[in-house]
C-alpha positions as CSV (number, residue, x, y, z in Angstrom):
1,X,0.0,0.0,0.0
2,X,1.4,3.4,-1.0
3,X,2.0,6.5,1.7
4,X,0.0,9.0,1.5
5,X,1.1,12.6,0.1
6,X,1.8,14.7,2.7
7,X,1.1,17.4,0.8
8,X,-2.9,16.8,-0.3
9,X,-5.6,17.5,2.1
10,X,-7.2,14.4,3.1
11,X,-11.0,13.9,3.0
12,X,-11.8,13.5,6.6
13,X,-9.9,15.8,8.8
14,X,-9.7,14.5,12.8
15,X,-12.0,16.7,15.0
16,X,-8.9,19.1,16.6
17,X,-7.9,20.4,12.7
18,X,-11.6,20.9,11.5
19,X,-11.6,24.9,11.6
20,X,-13.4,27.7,9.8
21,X,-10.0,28.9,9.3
22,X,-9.1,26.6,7.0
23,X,-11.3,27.0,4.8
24,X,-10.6,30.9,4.5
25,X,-6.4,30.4,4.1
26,X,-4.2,32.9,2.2
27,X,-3.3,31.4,-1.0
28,X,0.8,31.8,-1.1
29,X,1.7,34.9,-3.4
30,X,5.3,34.5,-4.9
31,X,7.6,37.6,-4.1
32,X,10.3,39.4,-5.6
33,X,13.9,39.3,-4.9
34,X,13.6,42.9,-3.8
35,X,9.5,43.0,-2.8
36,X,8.8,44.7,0.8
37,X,8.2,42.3,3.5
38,X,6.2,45.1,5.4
39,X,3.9,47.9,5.4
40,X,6.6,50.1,5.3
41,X,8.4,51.7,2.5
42,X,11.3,49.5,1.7
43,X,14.0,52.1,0.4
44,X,15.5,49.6,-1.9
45,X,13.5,48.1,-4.5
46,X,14.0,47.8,-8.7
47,X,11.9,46.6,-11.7
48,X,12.3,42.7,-11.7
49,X,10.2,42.1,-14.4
50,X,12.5,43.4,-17.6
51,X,16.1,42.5,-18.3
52,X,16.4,46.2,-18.7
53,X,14.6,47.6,-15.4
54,X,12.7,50.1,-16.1
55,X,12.2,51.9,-12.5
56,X,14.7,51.7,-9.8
57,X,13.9,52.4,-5.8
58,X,17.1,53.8,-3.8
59,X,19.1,55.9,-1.8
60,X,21.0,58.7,-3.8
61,X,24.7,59.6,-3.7
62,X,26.5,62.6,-5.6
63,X,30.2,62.2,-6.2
64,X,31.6,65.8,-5.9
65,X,35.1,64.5,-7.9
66,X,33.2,63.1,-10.9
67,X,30.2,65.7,-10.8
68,X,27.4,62.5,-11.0
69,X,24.6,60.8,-9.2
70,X,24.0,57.3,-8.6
71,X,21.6,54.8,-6.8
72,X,22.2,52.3,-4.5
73,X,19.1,50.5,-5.2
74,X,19.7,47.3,-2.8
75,X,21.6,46.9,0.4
76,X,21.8,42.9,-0.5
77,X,21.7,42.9,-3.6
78,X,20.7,39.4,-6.0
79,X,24.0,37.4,-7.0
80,X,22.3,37.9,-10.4
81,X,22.3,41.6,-10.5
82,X,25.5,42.7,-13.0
83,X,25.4,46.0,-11.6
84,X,25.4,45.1,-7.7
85,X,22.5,47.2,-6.6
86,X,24.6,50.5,-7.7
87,X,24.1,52.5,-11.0
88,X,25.5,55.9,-11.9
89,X,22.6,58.1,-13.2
90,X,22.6,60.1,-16.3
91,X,22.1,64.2,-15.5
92,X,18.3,64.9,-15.1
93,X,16.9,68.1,-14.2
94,X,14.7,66.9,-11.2
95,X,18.0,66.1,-10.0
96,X,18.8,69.5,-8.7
97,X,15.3,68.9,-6.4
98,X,16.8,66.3,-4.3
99,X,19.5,65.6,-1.5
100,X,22.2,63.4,-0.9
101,X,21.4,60.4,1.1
102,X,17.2,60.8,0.0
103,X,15.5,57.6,-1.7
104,X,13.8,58.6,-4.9
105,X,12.1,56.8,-7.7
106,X,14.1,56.5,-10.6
107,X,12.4,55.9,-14.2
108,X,13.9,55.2,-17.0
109,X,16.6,52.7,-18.3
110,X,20.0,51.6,-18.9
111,X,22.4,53.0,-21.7
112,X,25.4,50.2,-22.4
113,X,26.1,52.9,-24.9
114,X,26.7,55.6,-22.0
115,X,29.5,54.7,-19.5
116,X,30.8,56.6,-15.8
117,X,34.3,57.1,-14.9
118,X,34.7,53.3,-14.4
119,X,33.2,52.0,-17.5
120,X,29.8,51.2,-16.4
121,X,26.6,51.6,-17.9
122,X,24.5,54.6,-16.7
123,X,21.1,54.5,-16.1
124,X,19.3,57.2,-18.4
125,X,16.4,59.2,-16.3
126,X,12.9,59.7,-17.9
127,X,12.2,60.8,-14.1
128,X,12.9,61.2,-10.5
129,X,10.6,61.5,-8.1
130,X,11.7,62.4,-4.2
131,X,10.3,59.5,-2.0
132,X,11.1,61.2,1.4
133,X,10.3,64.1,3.2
């Protein structure tokens, strides 16, 4: 006679599991690599969707030497990740609105064809958007 799978719900539960509760579970969701846990703002977070992400979540950094912004856009970042969680950003404008050390949402993509100081690709703004007060 085969065992059964641990995994299905059997017909007949024993008294002490039978529970409303059961029957009104939360279905597992999957998460991102880089997905909030809480219900509060994560400062780290990128698109994980497109090869190419298209928004990045991070703190922002200005290198007085170089004249450029970057993101750090994880503090642990995925072994995956070819850029390590850190991307130089390509001038913007709203730039000038925010402050070293603020997150922001970055929008846009990266330029292979645009490199920093270290030969890195930049991450070309559409738009940045101040996430803290």
């Amino acid at each position: 006679m085969s065992e059964p799978d641990p995994f299905e719900m059997p017909e007949k539960l024993p008294p002490q599991l039978r529970s409303s509760t059961l029957s009104h579970a939360s279905p597992i969701r999957r998460v991102s690599y880089e997905e909030p846990q809480s219900s509060t703002l994560n400062p780290f977070g990128r698109d994980t969707k497109n090869a190419n992400p298209t928004w990045l979540r991070g703190m922002l950094d200005y290198d007085k030497k170089q004249g450029t912004w970057s993101i750090l856009y994880s503090s642990n970042p995925d072994p995956r990740d070819p850029h390590g969680g850190f991307l130089t950003l390509a001038s913007h404008a709203n730039l000038a609105k925010c402050r070293v050390g603020e997150v922001i949402l970055a929008e846009g993509a990266i330029d292979a064809s645009k490199t920093d100081a270290r030969g890195k690709s930049v991450y070309v703004l559409d738009n940045v958007t101040p996430l803290t007060q």
